[in-house]
N, C-alpha and C positions, 0 to 999 in steps of 0.2 A: 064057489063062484066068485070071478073077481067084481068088484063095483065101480073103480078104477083104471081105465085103458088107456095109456099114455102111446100116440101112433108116432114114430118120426116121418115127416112127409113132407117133401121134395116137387111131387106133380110131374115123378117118373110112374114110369107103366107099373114098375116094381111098387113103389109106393100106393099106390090104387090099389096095386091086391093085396098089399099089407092092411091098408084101410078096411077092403072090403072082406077081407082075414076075420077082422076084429070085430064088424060088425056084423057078420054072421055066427060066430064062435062064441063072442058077449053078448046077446041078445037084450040082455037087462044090465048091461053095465054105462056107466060113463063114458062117453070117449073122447078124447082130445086129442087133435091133430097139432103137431108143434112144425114150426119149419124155424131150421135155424140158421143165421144169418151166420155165414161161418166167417171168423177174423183171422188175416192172416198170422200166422204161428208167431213171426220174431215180435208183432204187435202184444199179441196176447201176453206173451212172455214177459213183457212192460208193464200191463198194466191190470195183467191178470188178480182178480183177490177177491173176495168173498163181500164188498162193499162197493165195490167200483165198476161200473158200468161205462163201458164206451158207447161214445158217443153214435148210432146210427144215421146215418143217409137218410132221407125224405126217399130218395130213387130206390134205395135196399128195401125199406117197411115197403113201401107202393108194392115191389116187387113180389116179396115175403107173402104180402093182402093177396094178390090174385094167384098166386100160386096155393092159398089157403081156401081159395074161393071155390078152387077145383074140388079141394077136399071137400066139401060145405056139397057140393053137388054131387058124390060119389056118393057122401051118406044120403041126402035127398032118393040116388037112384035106390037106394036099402029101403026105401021108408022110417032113417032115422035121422035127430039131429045131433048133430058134434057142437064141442067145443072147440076153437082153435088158438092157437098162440103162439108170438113169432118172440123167438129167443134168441143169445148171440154167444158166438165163443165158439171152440172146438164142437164139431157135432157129438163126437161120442161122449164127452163131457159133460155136455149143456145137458144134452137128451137123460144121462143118469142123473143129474143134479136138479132136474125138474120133474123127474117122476119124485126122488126123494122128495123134494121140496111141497108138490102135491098130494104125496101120501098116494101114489099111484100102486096096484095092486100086482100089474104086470105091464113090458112094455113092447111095443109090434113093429117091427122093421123091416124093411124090406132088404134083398141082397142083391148087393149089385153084380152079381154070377160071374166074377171075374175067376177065372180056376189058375191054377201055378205061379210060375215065375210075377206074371203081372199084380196079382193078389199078393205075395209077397213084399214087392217094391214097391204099390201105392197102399197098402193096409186095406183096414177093410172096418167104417163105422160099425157095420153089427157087428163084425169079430169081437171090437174093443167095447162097443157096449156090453155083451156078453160076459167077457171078463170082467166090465164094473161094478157091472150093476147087480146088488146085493138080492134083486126082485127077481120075478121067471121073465125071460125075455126069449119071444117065439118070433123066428125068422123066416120070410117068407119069402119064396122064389119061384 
């Protein structure tokens, strides 16, 4: 059983049933919802490093909070309470480096159902979580 649920969450439809994934599947685990504030790429690539935090928006955290708030009320509808936590950088990045960081046990994603051509040319966060991330990561559609 894991004790650890790291959720990625957005406050899409997809995201809610990865939520509500987790908190029917972990019954007695931890959960944390993360939303992350993604930084555009050529920024990242400036100032990206394992000490250096960019600076956030007052309007992105605002934003990140009620989009979190959603989560905080999904679990509510479960009869459970989350944790939530709004992080920044690359999604598929942030989301691996903050289950590490948390010692998360597994991580719940939702997919954004794009199939062929379009999945190819925009990527796809769970794909590349998948591939990062050294933990089990269950995807949900």
């Amino acid at each position: 059983m894991s004790d650890r649920i790291l959720v990625g969450y957005d406050g899409t439809p997809l995201a809610d049933a990865a939520l509500g994934f987790a908190l029917e599947n972990f019954p007695d685990a931890d959960v944390t919802a993360a939303y992350v504030i993604q930084i555009p790429e050529g920024q990242l690539g400036v100032f990206d490093g394992p000490s250096i935090d960019l600076p956030i928006s007052d309007r992105a955290l605002e934003h990140a909070e009620d989009v979190l708030d959603g989560a905080t009320a999904v679990a509510a509808e479960h009869g459970r309470a989350i944790d939530t936590d709004v992080v920044s950088g690359k999604p598929d990045r942030a989301l691996v480096e903050y289950a590490d960081d948390h010692a998360s046990d597994a991580i719940v994603v939702g997919s954004h159902g794009r199939e062929g051509v379009s999945r190819l040319v925009l990527g796809s966060v769970a794909e590349n979580v998948v591939r990062r991330a050294p933990i089990p990561v269950v995807v949900v559609r």
